[in-house]
BAVEX-730409 format. One record per residue: residue number from 1; y, x, z of N, C-alpha, C in turn. Coordinates in steps of 0.1 Angstrom, whole numbers, plus 5000, padded with zeros to 4 digits. Atoms other than C-alpha are relative to their C-alpha. Layout:
<atoms>
    nr    n.v    n.u    n.w   ca.v   ca.u   ca.w    c.v    c.u    c.w
   NUM      Y      X      Z      Y      X      Z      Y      X      Z
...
</atoms>
This chain:
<atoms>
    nr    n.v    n.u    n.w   ca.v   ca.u   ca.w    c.v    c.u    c.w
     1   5009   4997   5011   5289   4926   4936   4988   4990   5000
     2   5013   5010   4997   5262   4902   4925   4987   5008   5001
     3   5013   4999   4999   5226   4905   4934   4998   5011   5005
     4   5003   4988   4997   5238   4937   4955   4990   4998   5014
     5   5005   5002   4987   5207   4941   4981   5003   5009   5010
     6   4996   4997   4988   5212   4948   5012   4990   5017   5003
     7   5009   4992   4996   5194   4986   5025   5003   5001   5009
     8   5004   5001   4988   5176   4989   5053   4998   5020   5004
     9   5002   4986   5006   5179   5030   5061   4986   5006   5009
    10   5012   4997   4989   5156   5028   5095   4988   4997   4995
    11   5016   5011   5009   5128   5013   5071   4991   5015   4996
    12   5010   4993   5005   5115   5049   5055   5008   5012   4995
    13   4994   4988   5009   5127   5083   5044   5007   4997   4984
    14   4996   5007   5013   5130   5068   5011   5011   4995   5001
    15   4984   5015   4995   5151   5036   5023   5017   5015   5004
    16   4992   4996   4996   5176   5064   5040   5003   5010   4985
    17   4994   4991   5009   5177   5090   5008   5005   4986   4989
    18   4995   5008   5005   5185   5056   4991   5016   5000   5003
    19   4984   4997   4994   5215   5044   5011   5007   5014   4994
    20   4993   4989   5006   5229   5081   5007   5002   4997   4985
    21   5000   4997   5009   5223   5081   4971   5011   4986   4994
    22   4989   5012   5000   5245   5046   4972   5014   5000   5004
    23   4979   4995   4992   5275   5058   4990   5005   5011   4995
    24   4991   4994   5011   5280   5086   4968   5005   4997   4989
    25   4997   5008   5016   5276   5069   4936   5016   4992   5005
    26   4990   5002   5003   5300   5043   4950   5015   5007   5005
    27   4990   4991   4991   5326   5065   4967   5008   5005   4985
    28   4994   5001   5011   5330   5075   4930   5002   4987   4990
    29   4999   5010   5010   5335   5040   4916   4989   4998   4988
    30   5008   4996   5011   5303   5051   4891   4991   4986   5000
    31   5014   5013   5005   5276   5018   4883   4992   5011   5001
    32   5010   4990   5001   5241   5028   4884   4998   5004   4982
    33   5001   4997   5010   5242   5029   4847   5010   5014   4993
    34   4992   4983   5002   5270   5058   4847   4995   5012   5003
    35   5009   4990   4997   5252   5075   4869   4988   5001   4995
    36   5012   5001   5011   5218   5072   4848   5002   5006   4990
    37   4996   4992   5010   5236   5085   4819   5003   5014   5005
    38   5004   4988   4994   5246   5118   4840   4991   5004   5002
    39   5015   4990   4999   5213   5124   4852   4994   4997   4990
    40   5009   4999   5005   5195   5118   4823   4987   4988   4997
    41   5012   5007   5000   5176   5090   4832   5004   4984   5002
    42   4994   5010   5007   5178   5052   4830   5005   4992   5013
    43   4994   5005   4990   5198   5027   4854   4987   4993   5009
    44   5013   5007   4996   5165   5008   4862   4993   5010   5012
    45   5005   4991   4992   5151   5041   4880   5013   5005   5009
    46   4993   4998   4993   5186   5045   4897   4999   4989   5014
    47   5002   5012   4990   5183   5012   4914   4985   4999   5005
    48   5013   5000   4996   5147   5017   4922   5002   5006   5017
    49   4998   4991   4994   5156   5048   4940   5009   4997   5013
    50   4994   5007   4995   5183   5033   4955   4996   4988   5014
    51   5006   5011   4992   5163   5004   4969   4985   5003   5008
    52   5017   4995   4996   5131   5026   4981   4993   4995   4995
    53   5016   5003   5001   5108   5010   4960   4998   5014   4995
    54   5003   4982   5005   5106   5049   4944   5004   5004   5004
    55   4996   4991   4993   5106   5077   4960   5007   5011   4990
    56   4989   4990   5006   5132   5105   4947   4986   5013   4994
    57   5009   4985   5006   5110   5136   4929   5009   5011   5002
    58   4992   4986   4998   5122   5170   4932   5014   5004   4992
    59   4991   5000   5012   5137   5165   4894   5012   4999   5006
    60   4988   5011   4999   5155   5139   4906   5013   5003   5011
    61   4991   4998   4991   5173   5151   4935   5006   5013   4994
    62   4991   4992   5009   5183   5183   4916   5009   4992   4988
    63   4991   5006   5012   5195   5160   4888   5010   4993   5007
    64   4991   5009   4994   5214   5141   4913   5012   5009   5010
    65   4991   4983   4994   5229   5172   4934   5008   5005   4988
    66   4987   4994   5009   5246   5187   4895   5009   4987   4998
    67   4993   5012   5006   5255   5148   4889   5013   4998   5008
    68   4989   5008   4983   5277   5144   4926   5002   5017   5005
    69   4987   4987   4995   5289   5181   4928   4992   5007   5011
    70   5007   5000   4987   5265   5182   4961   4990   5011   5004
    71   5009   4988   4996   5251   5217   4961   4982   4996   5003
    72   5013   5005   4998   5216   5208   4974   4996   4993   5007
    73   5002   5010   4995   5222   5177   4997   4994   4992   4998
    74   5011   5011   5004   5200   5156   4981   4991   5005   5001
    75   5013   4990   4998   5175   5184   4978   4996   4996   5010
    76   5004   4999   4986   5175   5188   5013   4995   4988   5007
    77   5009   5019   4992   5169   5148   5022   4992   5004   4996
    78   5010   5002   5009   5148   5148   4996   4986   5003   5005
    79   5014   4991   4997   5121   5172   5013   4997   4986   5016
    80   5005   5009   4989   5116   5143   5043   4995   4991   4993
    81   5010   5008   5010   5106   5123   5014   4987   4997   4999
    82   5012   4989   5005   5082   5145   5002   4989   5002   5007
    83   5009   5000   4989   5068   5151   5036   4995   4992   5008
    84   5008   5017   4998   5057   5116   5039   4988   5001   4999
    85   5018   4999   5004   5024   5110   5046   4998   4984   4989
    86   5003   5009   5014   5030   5078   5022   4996   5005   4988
    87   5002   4994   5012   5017   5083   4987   5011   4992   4991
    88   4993   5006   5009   5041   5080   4956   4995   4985   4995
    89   5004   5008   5009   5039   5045   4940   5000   4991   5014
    90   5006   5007   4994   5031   5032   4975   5006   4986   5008
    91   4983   5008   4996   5065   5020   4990   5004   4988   4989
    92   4997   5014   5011   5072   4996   4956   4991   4995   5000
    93   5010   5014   4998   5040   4981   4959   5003   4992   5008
    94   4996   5009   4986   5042   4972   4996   5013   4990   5002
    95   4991   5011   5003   5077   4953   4982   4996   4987   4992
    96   5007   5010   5010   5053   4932   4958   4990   4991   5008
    97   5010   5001   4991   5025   4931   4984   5005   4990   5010
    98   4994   5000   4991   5048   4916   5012   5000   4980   5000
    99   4995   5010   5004   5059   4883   4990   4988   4997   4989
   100   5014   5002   5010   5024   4881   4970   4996   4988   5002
   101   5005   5010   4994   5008   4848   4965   4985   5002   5001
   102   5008   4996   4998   4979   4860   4960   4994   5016   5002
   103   5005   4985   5003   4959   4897   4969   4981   5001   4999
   104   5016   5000   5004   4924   4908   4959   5000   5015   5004
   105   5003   4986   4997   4911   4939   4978   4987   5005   4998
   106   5009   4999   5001   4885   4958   4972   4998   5018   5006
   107   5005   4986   4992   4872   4990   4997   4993   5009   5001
   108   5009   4992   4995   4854   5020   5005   4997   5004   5010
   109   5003   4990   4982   4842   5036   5039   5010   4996   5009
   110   4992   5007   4987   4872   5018   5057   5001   4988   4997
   111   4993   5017   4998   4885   4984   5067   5013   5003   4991
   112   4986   5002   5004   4911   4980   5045   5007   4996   5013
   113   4987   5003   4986   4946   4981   5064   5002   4989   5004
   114   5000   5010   4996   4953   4949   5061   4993   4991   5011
   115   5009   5009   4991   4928   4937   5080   4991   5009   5010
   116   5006   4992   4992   4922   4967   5106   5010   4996   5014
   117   4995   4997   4991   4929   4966   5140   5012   5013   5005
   118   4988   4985   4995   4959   4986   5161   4985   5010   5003
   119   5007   4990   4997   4927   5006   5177   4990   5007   4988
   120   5008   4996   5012   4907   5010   5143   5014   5006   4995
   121   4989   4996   5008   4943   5019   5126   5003   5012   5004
   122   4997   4983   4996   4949   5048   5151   4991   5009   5000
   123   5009   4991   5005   4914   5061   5149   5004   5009   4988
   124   5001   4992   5015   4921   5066   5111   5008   5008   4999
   125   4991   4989   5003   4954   5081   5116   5001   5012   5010
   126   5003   4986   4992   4943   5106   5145   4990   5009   4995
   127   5004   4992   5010   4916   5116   5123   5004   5009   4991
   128   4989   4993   5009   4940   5126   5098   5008   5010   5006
   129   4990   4992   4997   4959   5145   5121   4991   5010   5006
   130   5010   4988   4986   4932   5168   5141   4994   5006   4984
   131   5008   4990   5013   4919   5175   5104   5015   5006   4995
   132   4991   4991   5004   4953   5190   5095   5011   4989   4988
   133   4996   5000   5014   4959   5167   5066   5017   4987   5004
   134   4989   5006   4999   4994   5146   5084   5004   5009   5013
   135   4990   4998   4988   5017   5152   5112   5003   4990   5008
   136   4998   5007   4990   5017   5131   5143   5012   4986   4997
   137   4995   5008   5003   5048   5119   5131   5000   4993   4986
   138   5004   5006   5013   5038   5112   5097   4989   4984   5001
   139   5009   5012   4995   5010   5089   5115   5006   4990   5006
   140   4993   5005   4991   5034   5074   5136   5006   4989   4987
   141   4995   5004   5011   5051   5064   5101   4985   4989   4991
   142   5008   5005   5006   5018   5053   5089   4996   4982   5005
   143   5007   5009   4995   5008   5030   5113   5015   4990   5004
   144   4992   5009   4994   5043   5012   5117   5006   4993   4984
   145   5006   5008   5012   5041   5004   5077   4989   4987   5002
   146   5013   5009   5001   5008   4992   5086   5004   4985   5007
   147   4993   5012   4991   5026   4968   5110   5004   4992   4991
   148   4986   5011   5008   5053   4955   5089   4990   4993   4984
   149   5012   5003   5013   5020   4952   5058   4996   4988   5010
   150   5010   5009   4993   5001   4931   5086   5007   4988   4998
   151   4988   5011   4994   5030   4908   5097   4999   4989   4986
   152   4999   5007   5005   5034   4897   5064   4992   4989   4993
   153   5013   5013   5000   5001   4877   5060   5000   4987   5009
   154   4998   5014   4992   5013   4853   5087   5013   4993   4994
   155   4989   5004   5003   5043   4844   5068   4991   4982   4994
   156   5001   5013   5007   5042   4801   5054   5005   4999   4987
   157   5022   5003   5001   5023   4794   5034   4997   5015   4996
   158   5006   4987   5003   5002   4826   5032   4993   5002   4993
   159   5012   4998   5008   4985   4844   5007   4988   4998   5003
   160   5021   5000   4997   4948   4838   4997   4997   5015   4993
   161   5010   4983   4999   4934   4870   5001   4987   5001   5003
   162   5009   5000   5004   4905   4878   4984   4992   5020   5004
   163   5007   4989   4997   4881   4911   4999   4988   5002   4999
   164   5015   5000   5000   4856   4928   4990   4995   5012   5004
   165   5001   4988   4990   4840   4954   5012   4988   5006   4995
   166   5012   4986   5001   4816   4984   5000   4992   5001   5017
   167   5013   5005   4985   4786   4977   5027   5003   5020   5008
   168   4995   4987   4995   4801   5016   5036   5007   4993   5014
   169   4988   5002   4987   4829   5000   5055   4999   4994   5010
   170   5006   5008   4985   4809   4979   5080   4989   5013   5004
   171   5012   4990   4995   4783   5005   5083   5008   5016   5009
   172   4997   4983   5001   4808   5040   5088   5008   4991   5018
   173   4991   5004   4988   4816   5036   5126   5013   5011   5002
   174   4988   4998   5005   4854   5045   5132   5001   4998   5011
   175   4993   5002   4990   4866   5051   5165   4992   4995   5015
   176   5009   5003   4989   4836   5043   5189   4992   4985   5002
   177   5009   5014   5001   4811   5015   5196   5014   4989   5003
   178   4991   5010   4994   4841   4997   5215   5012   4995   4984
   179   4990   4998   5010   4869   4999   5184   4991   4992   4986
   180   5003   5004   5013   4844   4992   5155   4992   4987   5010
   181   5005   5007   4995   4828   4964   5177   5017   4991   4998
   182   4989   5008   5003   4867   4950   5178   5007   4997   4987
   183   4995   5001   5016   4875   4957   5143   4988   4988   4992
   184   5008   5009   5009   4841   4936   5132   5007   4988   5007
   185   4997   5011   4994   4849   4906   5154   5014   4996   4990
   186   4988   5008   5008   4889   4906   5136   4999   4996   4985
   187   5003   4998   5016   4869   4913   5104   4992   4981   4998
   188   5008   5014   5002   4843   4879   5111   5013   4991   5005
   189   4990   5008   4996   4878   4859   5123   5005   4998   4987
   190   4992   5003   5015   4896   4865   5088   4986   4991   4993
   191   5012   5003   5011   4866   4854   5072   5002   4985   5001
   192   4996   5019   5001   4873   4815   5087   5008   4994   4999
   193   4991   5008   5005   4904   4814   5076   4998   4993   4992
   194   5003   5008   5018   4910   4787   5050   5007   5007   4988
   195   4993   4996   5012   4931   4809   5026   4993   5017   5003
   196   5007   4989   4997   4904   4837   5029   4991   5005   4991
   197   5014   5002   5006   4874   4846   5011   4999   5017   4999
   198   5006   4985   4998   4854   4881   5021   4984   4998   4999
   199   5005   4999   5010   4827   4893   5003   4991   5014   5007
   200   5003   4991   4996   4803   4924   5011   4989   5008   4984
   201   5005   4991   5017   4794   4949   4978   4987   5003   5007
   202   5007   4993   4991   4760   4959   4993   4990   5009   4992
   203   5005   4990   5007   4744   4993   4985   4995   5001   4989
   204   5012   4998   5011   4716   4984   4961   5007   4990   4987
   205   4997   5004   5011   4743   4970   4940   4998   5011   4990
   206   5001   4989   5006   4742   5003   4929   5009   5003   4986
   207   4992   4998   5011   4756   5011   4896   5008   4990   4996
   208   4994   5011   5005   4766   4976   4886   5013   4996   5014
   209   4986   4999   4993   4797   4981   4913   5010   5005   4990
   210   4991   4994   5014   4828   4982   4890   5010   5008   5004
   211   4988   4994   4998   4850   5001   4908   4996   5015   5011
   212   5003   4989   4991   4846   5037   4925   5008   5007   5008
   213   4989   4999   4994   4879   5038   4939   5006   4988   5010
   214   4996   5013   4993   4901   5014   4963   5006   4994   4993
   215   4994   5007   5015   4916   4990   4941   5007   4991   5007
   216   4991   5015   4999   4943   4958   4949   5007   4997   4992
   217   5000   5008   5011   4952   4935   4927   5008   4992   5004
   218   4991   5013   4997   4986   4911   4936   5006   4990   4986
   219   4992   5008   5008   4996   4882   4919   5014   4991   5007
   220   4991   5002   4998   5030   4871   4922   5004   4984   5001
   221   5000   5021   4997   5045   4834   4931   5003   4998   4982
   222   5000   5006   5015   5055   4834   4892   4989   5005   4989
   223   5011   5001   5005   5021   4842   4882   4995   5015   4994
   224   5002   4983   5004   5026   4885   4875   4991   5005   5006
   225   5013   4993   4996   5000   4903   4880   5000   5014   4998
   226   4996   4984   5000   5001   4941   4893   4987   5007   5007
   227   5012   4991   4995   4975   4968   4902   5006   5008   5009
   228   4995   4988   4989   4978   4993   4929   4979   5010   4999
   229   5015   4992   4998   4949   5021   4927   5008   5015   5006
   230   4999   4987   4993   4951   5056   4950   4984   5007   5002
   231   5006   4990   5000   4934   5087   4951   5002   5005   5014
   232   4996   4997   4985   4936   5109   4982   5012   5007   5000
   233   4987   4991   4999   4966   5129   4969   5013   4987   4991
   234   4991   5007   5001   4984   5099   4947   4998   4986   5001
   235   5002   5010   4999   4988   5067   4943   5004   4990   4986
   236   4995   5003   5017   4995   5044   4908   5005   4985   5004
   237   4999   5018   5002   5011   5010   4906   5002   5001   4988
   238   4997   5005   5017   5008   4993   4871   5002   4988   5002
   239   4990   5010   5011   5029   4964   4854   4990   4996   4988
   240   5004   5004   5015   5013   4969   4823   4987   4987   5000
   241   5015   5007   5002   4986   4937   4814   4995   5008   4992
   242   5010   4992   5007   4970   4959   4790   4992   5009   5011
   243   5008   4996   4994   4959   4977   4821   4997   4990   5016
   244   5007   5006   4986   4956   4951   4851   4993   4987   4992
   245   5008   5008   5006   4938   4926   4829   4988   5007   5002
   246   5018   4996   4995   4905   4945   4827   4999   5006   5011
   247   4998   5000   4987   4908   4954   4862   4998   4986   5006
   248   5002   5012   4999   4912   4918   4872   4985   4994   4993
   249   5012   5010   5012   4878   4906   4848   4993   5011   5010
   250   5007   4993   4992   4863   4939   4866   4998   4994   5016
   251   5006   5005   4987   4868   4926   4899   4995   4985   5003
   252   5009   5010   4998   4858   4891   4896   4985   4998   4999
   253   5010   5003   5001   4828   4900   4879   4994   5009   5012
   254   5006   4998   4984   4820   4923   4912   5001   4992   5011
   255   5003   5001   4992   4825   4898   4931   4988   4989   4999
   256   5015   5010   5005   4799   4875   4913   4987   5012   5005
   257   5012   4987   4996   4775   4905   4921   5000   4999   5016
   258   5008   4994   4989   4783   4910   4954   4998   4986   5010
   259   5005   5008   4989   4770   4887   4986   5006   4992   4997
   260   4988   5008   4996   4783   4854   4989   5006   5004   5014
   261   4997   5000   4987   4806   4844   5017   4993   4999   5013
   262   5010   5003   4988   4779   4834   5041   4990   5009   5001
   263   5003   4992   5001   4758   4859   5032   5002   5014   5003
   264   4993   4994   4997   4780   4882   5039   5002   5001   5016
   265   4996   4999   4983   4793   4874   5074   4990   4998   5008
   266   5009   4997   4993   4761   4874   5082   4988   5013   5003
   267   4999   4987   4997   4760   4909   5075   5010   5009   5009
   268   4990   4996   4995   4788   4917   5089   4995   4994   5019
   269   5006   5008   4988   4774   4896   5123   4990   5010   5005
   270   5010   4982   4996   4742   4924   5120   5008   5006   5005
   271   4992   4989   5001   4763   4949   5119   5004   4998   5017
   272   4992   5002   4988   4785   4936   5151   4987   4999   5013
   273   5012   4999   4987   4749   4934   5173   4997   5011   5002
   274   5002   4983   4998   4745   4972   5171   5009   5004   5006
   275   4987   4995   4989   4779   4975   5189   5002   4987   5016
   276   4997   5010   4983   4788   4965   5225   5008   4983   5000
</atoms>
């Protein structure tokens, strides 16, 4: 079959309720467009599903259990899905994110992932777990994302990635003088890369900050341009230019506001003399 990709099942709950949802389909000889017409929904979101960039919904795995005869075997994956500490939407980014030529981040109160340390990364997900809000192995899941996210910024030639940090995220210590002392140092290191450019929002921008959420922004090697915005319960990827256009104009013009580059890592430099 042409342009059939390959799934990976060890990759994510998703990736594995994929596969399955592939070996039934073809077991019955069905395309994903046969099966789309039985459940209701279109071939585009079969092959999604299929490929983990989207995670299955509750609908969906009922619509797909009356489609394949399967009593509630889909159901049943389905709930390992669910009980992901990933957020929806988050999985198809990180396939856009991976192969991006360019990314534009913009943070609050943490180091963005991308550019946290392993000991700042487990702070954030042992936090999460002693407050109730993951499961050990949900964190375990989190932080081996985080990996495979990291990795891919050393790929040739590498995106220029553009950050811009809420004067929160150097200031909120995370894991002990030693940990945020090692996360500033990886944070002043990216900064000399040559396909770099980090930036510091700082307080008294005050109102004229245009964004009150985490925001990323990928452009694509054929020049597409996608949003990614999360809340604490979901997460959104948009396609649409009618919505990552003023998003894009919004974050340039924050970054004209906030610190230059040198300005900056010389905040960030403060910052790292208050730690060991």
């Amino acid at each position: 079959m042409v342009n059939r990709k390959d799934l990976d099942p060890d990759k994510s709950p998703a990736a594995r309720f994929g596969q399955r949802l592939r070996q039934l389909r073809d077991e019955r000889g069905w395309t994903q467009e046969e099966l789309a017409v039985r459940m209701g929904c279109s071939g585009t979101h079969i092959s999604a599903v299929e490929t983990g960039r989207r995670p299955p919904t509750p609908r969906f795995t009922a619509s797909a259990d009356r489609a394949f005869g399967t009593g509630d075997l889909l159901e049943r994956q389905g709930r390992a899905v669910w009980n992901t500490a990933i957020l929806e939407g988050f999985p198809e980014f990180v396939t856009y994110e991976v192969c991006a030529a360019e990314i534009r981040l913009f943070e609050l109160g943490i180091i963005p992932g991308l550019l946290q340390t392993p000991d700042y990364a487990a702070a954030i997900t042992t936090g999460a777990v002693r407050r109730g809000a993951i499961t050990e192995h949900q964190a375990e899941e989190r932080l081996l994302l985080l990996e495979r996210r990291q990795e891919s910024l050393r790929r040739n030639p590498p995106p220029l990635v553009y950050v811009v940090l809420d004067e929160s995220c150097i200031r909120r210590p995370v894991g002990g003088p030693g940990v945020m002392a090692e996360q500033l140092d990886r944070l002043l290191a990216f900064a000399e890369l040559p396909t770099t450019v980090v930036q510091v929002a700082p307080f008294d921008l005050g109102e004229r900050r245009a964004f009150d959420l985490p925001v990323t922004l990928v452009t694509l090697p054929d020049r597409t341009q996608l949003s990614y915005a999360e809340s604490a319960q979901q997460g959104r990827l948009e396609r649409d230019m009618r919505f990552v256009q003023p998003l894009m104009t919004a974050y340039h013009q924050m970054q004209a506001e906030s610190l230059s580059q040198a300005a900056s890592v010389a905040v960030i430099e403060q910052a790292r003399k208050g730690t060991p």
